[in-house]
C-alpha positions as CSV (number, residue, x, y, z in Angstrom):
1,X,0.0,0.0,0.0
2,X,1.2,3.6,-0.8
3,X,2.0,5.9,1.9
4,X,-0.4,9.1,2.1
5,X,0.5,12.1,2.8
6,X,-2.5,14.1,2.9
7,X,-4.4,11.2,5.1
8,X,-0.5,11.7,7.6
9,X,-1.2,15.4,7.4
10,X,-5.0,15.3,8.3
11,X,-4.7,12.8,11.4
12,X,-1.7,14.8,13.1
13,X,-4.0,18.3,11.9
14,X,-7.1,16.7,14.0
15,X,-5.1,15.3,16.7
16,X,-2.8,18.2,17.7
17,X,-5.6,20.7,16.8
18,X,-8.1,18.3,19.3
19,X,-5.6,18.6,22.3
20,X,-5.0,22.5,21.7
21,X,-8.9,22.8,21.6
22,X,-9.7,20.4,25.4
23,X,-6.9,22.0,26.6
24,X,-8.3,26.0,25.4
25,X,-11.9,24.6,26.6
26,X,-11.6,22.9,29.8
27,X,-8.0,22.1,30.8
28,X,-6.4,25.5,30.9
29,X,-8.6,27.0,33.6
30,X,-8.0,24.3,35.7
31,X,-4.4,24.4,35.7
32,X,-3.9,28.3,36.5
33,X,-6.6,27.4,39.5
34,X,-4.4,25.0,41.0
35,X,-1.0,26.9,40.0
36,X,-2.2,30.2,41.8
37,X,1.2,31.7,43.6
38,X,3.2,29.0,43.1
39,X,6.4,30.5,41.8
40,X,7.9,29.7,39.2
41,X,4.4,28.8,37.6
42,X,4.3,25.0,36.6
43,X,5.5,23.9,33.1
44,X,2.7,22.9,30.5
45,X,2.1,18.9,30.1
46,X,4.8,17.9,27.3
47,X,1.5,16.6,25.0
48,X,-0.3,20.1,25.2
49,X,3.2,21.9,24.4
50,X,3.8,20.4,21.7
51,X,0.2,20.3,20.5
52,X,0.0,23.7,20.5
53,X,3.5,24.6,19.1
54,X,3.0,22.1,15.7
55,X,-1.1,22.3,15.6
56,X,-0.5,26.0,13.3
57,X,2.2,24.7,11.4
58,X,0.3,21.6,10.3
59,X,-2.7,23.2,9.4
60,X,-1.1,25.3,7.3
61,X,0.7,22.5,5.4
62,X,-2.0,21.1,4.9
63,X,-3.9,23.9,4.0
64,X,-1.1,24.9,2.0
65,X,-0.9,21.3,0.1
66,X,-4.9,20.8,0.0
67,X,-6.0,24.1,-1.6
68,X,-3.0,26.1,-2.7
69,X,-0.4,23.9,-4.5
70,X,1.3,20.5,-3.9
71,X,4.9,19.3,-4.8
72,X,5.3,16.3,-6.8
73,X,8.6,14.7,-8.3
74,X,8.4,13.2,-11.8
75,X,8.3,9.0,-11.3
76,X,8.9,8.3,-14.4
77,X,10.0,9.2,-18.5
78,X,6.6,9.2,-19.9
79,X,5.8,13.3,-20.0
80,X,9.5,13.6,-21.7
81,X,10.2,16.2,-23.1
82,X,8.2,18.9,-20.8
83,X,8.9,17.2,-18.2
84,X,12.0,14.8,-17.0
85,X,12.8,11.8,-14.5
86,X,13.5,13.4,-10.9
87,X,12.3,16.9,-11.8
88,X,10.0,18.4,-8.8
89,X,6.9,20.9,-10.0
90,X,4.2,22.5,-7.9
91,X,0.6,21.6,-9.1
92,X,-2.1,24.3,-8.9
93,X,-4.8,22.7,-6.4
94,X,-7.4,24.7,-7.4
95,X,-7.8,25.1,-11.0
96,X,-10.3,22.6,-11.4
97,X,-11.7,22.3,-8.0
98,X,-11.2,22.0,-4.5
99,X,-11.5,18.6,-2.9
100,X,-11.3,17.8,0.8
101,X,-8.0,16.3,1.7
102,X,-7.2,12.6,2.1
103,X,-10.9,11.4,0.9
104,X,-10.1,13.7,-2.9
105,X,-14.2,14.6,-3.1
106,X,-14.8,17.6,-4.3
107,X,-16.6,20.5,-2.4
108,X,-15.9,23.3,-4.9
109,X,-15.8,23.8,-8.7
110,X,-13.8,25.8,-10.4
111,X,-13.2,24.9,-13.3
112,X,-12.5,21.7,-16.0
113,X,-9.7,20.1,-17.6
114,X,-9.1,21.7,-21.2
115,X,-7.0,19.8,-24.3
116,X,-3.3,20.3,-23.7
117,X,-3.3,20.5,-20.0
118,X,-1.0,18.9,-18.0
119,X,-3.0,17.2,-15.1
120,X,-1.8,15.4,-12.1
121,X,-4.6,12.9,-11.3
122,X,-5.7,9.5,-9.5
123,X,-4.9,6.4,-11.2
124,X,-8.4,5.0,-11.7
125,X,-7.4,1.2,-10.7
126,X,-4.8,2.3,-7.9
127,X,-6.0,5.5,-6.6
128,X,-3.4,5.5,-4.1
129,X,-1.2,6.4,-7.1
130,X,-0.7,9.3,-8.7
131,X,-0.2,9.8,-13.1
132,X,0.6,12.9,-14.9
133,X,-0.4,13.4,-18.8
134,X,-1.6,15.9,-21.3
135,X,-5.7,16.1,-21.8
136,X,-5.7,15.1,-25.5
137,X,-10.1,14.2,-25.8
138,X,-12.5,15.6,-23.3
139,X,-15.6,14.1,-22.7
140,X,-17.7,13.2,-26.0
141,X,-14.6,13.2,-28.2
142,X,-14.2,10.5,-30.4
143,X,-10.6,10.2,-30.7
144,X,-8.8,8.1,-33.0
145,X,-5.3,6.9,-33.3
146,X,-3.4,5.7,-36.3
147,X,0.2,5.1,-36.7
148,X,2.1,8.0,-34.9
149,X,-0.8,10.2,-36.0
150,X,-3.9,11.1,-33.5
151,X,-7.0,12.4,-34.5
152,X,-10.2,14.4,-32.4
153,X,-13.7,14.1,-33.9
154,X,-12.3,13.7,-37.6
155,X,-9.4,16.5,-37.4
156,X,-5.7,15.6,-37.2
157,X,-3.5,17.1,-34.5
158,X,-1.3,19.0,-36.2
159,X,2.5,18.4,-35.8
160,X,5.4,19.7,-37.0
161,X,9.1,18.1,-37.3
162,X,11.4,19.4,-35.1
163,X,14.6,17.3,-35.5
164,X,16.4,14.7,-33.7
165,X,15.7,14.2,-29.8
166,X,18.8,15.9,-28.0
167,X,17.6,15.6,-24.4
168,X,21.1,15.8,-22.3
169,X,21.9,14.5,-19.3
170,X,19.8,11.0,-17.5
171,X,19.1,7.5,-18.6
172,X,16.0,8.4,-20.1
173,X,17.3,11.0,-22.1
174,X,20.3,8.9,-23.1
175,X,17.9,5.7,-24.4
176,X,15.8,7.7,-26.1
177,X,18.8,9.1,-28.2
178,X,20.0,6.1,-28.7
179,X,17.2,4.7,-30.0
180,X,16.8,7.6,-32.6
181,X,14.0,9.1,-30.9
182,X,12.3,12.2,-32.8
183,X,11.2,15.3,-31.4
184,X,7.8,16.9,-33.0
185,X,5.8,20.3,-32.2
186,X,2.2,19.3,-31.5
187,X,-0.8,21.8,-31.5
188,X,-3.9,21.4,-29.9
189,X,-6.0,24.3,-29.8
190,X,-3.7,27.4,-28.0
191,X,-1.3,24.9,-26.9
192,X,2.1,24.5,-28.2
193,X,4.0,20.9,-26.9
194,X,6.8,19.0,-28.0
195,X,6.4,15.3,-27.9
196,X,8.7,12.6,-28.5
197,X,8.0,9.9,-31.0
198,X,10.3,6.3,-32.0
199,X,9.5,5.6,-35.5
200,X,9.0,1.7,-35.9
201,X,8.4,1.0,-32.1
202,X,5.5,-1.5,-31.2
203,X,3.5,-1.4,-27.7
204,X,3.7,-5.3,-26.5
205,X,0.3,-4.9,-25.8
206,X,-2.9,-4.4,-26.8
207,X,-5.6,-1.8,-25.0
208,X,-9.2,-2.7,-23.7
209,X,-11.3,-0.1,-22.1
210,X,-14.8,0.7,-21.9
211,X,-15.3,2.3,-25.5
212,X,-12.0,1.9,-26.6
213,X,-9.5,-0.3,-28.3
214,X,-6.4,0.1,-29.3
215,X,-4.2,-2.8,-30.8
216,X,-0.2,-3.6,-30.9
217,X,0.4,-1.7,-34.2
218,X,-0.9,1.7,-32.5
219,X,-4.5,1.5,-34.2
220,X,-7.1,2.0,-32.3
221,X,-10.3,4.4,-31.7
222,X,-12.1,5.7,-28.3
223,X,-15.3,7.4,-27.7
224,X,-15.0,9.5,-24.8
225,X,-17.6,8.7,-22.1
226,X,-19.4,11.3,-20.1
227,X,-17.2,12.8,-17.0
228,X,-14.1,11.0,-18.8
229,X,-10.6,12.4,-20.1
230,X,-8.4,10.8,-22.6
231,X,-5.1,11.3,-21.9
232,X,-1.5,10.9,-22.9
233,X,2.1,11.1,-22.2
234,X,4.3,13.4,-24.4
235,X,6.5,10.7,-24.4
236,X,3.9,9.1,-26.9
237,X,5.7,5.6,-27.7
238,X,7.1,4.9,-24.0
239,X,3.8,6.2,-21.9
């Protein structure tokens, strides 16, 4: 099982802000009753100290990380180019929504997904685990891949050559060079992305989801249910 953060963060916000509040409520009094003129006044129980010394900073992680923006490090080579193996961003927690930590259930709209974002979200079948790709169909689309090419509704994404793939430094970066990866310039809508693409390279498996299929030889078409986001890694052959 994955380790949660946010579920770490809520428990130690509920417990220190609990102890902070009895002792505010109905421990406090009781204390400065029974210390009255003894000098020096008695120390504070070590639970209610520290209660109250971490309860602020916690909450305002949290708060922070819930609502504001959250770090994440990159897992994994799939969103190369924009983004690379190790590199750390901060993810805007509310463009789409606010959700109440730990449980990820929204409260609070904002806003939806539009083609070409990059989105950090829930792995449907492990939602203990986070993935982060591009919006390619929204909901309704009927997108349809063929080859290296990918079309929405009918209408090709447009892409233009670039050159070789020159990514620098990392193992990623270094396979993919050596394996004669090609960089392209991909336009969806007002978005401008580079992707990476290995001409000749076969996905080992085949695709089944509900509306879609996609085979081995990168064919495949998928009608976008209701609620539902089709996305993809810029990292189109290795995502």
């Amino acid at each position: 099982m994955e380790f949660d953060f946010s579920a770490l963060l809520l428990a130690l916000t509920l417990i220190t802000g609990l102890i902070w509040l009895v002792d505010v409520l109905l421990l406090r009094k009781r204390r400065r009753l029974r210390a009255a003129g003894e000098s020096p006044p008695p120390r504070l129980p070590v639970l209610v100290d520290y209660s109250r010394s971490l309860f602020p900073v916690i909450l305002a992680v949290l708060v922070f990380r819930s609502f504001i923006a959250e770090p994440f490090r990159i897992p994994s080579g799939s969103m190369m180019p924009t983004l690379k193996v190790g590199d750390f961003i901060l993810v805007n927690k509310f463009a789409y929504g606010l959700r109440w930590p730990a449980f990820n259930t929204k409260f609070l709209n904002t806003g939806e997904p539009q083609r070409g974002d990059v989105i950090v979200f829930r792995y449907p079948r492990n939602p203990r685990e986070d993935y982060i790709k591009r919006v390619v169909g929204l909901p309704g689309d009927r997108v349809r891949i063929q080859g290296e090419n990918v079309y929405i509704n009918g209408k090709l994404i447009p892409t233009r050559l670039v050159g070789p793939y020159q990514g620098g430094y990392g193992r990623e970066s270094q396979w993919l060079e050596a394996n004669n990866a090609v960089l392209y310039r991909e336009t969806m809508g007002t978005h401008f992305n580079d992707i990476v693409e290995m001409p000749g390279v076969v996905n080992p498996s085949a695709l089944r989801l509900s509306g879609c299929y996609f085979t081995t030889s990168h064919q495949g078409v998928c009608k976008v249910p209701k609620h539902r986001y089709f996305v993809m890694g810029d990292n189109r052959d290795n995502s």
